[in-house]
C-alpha positions in Angstrom: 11.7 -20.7 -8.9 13.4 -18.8 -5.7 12.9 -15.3 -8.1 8.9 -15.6 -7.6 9.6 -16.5 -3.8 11.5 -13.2 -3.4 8.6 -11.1 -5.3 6.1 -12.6 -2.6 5.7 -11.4 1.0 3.2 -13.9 2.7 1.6 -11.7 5.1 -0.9 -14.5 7.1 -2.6 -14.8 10.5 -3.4 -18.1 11.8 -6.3 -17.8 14.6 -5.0 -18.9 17.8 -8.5 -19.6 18.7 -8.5 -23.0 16.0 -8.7 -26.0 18.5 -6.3 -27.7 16.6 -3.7 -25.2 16.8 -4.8 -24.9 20.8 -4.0 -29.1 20.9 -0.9 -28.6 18.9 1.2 -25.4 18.7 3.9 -26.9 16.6 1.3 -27.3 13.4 1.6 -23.8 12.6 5.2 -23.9 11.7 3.2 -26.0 8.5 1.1 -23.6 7.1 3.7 -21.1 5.5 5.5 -24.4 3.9 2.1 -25.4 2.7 1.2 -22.5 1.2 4.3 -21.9 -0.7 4.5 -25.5 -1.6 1.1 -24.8 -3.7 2.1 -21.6 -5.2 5.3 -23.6 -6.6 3.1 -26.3 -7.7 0.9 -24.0 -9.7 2.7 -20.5 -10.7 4.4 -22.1 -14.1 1.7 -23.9 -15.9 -0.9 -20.9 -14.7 1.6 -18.3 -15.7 2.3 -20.2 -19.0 -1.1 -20.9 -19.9 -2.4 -17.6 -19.3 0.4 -16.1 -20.9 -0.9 -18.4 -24.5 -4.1 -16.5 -24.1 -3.2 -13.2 -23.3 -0.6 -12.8 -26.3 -4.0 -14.4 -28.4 -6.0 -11.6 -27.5 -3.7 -8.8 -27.3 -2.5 -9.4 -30.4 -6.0 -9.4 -32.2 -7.1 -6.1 -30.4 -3.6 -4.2 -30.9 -4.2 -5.0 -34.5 -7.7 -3.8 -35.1 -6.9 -0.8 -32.5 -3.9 0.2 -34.0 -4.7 -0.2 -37.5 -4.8 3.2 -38.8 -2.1 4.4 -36.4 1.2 5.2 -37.8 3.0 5.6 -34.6 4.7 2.3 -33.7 6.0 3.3 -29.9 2.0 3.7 -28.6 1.2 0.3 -30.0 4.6 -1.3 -28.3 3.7 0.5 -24.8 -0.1 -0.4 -25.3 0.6 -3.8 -26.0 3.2 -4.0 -23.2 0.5 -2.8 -20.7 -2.4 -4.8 -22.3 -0.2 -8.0 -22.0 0.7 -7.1 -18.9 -2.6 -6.8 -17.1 -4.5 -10.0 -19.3 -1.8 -12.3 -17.9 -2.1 -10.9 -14.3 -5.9 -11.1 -14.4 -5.9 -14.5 -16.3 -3.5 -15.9 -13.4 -5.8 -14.3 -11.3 -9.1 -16.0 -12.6 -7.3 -19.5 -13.1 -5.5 -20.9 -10.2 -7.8 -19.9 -7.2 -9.7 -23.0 -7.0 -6.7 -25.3 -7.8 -4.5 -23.2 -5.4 -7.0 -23.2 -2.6 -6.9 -27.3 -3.4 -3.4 -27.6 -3.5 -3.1 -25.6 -0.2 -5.6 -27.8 1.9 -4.0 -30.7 0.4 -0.5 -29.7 1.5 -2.0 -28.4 5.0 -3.1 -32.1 5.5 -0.2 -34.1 4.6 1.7 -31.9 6.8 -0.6 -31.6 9.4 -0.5 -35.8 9.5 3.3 -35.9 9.1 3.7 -33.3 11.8 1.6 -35.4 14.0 2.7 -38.8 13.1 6.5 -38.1 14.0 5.1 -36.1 17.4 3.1 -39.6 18.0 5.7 -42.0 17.1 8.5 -39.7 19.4 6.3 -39.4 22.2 5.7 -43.5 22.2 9.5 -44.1 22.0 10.1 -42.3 24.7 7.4 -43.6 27.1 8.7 -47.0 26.0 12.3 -46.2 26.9 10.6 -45.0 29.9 9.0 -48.2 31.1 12.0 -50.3 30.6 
């Protein structure tokens, strides 16, 4: 799993003008690990299912295409390349709505975790205050 994570360079800007971000700096510290929490969740069974598909298809049309062709490197390399870009827009195609779920979802359970333990620490420590 940490291969994927070293392939991907999360290049994000988070709006200093959101309110919520104005009332509580320490939330944006969440949205990287929210983010790369969702692309863990989803990358296999995308990748795999996509993958099933792609090698479907690119093996049908590598066969009709390469039919009459007697030259078996330029069907490998096609192949490769066909493969190659199926999977990649497959991936594409399939896991934006889910990952754009799985994102908010992870944004607000950190986003309430984050500001449950603030909450809870800041009542402690008014009640160690007033004793």
């Amino acid at each position: 799993m940490g291969f994927w994570f070293t392939l991907f360079s999360f290049n994000y800007l988070i709006l200093l003008q959101i309110p919520l971000f104005q009332a509580h700096p320490q939330l944006k510290q969440c949205v990287r690990q929210a983010i790369e929490r969702a692309v863990q969740e989803l990358v296999h069974p995308v990748v795999d299912r996509s993958i099933k598909i792609a090698m479907t298809t690119c093996e049908q049309i590598v066969r009709k295409d390469f039919a009459l062709d007697s030259e078996e490197s330029r069907m490998r390399v096609a192949a490769h390349h066909m493969m190659r870009n199926l999977t990649a827009g497959m991936a594409m195609i399939t896991c934006r709505e889910p990952l754009l779920m799985s994102i908010a979802t992870n944004l607000k359970n950190s986003f309430a975790t984050a500001l449950r333990v603030r909450i809870a620490s800041s009542e402690a420590y008014f009640q160690l205050i007033s004793l």
